[in-house]
Every structure is written in C-alpha cells, then in structure tokens.
Steps between C-alpha positions, in 0.01 A plus 500: 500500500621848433542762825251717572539856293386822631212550417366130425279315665394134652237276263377231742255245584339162505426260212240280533367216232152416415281435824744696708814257539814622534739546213823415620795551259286731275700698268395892474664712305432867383451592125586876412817720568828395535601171243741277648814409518668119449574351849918461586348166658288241501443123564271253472699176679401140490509331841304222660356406169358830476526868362625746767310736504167347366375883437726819384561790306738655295487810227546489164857442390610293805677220406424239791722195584401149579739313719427113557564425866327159527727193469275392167474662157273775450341658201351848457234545272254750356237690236513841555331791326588259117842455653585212615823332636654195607819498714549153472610230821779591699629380799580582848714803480422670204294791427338634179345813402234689294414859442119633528448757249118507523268548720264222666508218666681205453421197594828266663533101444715233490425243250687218692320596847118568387410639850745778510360806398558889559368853389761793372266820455700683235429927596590833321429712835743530799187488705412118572493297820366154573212477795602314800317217662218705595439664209655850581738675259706818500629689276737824561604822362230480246486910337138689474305403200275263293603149521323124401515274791591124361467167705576230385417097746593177331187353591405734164316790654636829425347832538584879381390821569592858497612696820662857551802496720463891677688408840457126703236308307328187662348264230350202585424230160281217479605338174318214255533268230452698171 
C-alpha cells in the first residue's frame, strides 16, 4: 500500500456476499486516478501441495515468480485474458516466471496436482487491498475525487459501484453473481 499523502483519505469497510456472509479474501480495488506501476516483487510459492498465497494481487507489468518448495514436481498453469502459458514441471528448487501485462484475473493450476489452485488479480491502480477474515478492507492515501469501487470473491460474485473520495470514506459492499 502506498503512505498516506496530505491531503488523501481512508476508503474502508465490510464486504459481505449474497445473504450477508462474510467475504473473506475479497479483492477491492479502486478504478480512476493514478495507473499503476509494475511491482519490484512478487510470489506465488508452491508448498504443501498448494499455492501460497491461494488469493493475491499484483499491477500490471509485475513479473511474478513461482518457486517450487515441495519435494515433488510442480506445474503452473493458466488462460488468461487469450493469453495463456505453461511453465512446464520443475522440481524442488527451481523457480519460473511470467509477466502480467493485462488486467484481470487469472486463474492458477497445476496440471499434475488437480486440487491446487490460486487467484492473481492483475490491477492498473495503486489502490487495492485484499479483505481480511472478516470481511473488512482498507485502503490508504486514496486523493479526493470520482472513483469505481471493484470487488472481486472467487466464489464468482463481484460487485462495482461509484463512490467520491472527499476526506475518510466508509463503504460497506454486498456483492453477487452477475
């Protein structure tokens, strides 16, 4: 997250999913303003037969690097915005990497493990955050104007709506399938 600017303000709240649930690990991200920049770092790791983390976000231009930590080949897999890409096995050790150039979301596998999965949301603001396990989010040093609040759940609801950001803003979001 980027430090709080004079003159910006706080966009939080509470996302919810259809009859009232709690959307843990919710993306929401802000459309309008600033574009992003690529990321110096990021990392999606493979551990325990799993992707680590199972939810996260990154801006376009961030190239983001897949170590293999298990003792067992993995494989990294996925169709994203008509680009797809294969990084092939590899073993304990090694580490591949791709480069998100679009936004969206892409959708992690591996084709040897079929239960590993993961979600990369792929952003062009600097204002994103991921909701914690009760559904609240943050996000700081947001400047005054008109912006479109995104969220995005892997269970496949998603909302959006406009706000104004004129000083602290509390927004709370009950999103849907569409």
């Amino acid at each position: 997250m980027l430090p709080a600017l004079s003159g910006a303000a706080d966009v939080h709240g509470t996302v919810t999913l259809t009859r009232g649930r709690v959307a843990s690990n919710a993306v929401v991200f802000l459309e309008g303003g600033a574009r992003s920049h690529p990321l110096p770092k990021a990392m999606v790791d493979q551990h325990d037969h799993r992707f680590v983390p199972h939810i996260s976000v990154v801006t376009v231009g961030t190239q983001v690097q897949f170590p293999n930590h298990d003792t067992i080949y993995h494989n990294v897999f996925a169709d994203y915005n008509a680009k797809r890409f294969d990084l092939g096995m590899y073993p304990r050790g090694s580490s591949k990497r791709e480069t998100f150039d679009k936004p969206g979301v892409v959708a992690l596998m591996c084709s040897i493990h079929p239960d590993m999965s993961a979600f990369i949301m792929v952003v062009d603001t600097p204002y994103y955050t991921i909701a914690d396990a009760n559904g609240r989010f943050s996000l700081h040093g947001v400047p005054a104007g008109s912006y479109t609040l995104r969220v995005w759940h892997e269970s496949g609801q998603i909302e959006s709506e406009p706000i104004n950001v004129s000083g602290d803003t509390i927004v709370n979001v009950q999103i849907h399938r569409q």
